[in-house]
C-alpha positions as CSV (number, residue, x, y, z in Angstrom):
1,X,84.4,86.4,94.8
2,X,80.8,86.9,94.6
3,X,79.5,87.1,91.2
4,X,75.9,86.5,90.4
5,X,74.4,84.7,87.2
6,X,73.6,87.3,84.8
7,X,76.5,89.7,86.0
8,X,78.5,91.0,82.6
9,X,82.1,91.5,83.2
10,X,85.1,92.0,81.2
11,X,88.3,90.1,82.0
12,X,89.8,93.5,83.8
13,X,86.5,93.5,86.0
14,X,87.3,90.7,87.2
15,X,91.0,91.1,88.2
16,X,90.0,94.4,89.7
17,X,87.1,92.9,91.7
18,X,89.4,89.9,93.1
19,X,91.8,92.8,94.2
20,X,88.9,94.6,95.7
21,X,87.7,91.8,97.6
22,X,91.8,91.1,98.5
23,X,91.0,87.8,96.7
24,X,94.0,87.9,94.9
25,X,93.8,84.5,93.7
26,X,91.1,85.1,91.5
27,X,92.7,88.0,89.6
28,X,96.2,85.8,88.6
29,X,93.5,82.8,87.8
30,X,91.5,84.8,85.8
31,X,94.8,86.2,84.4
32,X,95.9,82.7,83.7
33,X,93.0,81.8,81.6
34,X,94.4,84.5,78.6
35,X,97.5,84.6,77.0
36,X,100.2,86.0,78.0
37,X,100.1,88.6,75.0
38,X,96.6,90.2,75.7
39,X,97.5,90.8,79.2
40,X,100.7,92.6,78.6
41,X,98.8,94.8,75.9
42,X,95.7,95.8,78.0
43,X,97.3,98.4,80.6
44,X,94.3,98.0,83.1
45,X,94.6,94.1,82.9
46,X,97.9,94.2,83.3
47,X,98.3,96.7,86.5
48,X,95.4,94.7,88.5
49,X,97.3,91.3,87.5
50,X,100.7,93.0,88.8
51,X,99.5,94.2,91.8
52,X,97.7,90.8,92.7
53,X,101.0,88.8,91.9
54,X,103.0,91.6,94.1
55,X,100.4,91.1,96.6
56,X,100.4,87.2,96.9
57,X,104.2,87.2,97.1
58,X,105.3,86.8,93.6
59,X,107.3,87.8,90.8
């Protein structure tokens, strides 16, 4: 993912730009750097971390 020094991003940013960029990696690491509990209450968070795990095989 390219992300440049002085680029401000929220955590959802970031999980949407990995699935973007089909780097789906980055959005379930990114994912697993927060607990459990925040992603399941932030709706955007949550979709782009489901659809990365969906996409990279996982449950």
């Amino acid at each position: 993912m390219d992300v440049k020094t002085g680029d401000v991003l929220t955590i959802a940013d970031l999980s949407k730009k990995g699935w973007q960029e089909r780097d789906y990696s980055t959005s379930i690491k990114v994912a697993g750097k927060i607990p459990q509990a925040i992603i399941q209450e932030d709706p955007k968070l949550l979709m782009w971390y489901d659809k990365a795990v969906t996409r990279m095989g996982g449950e």
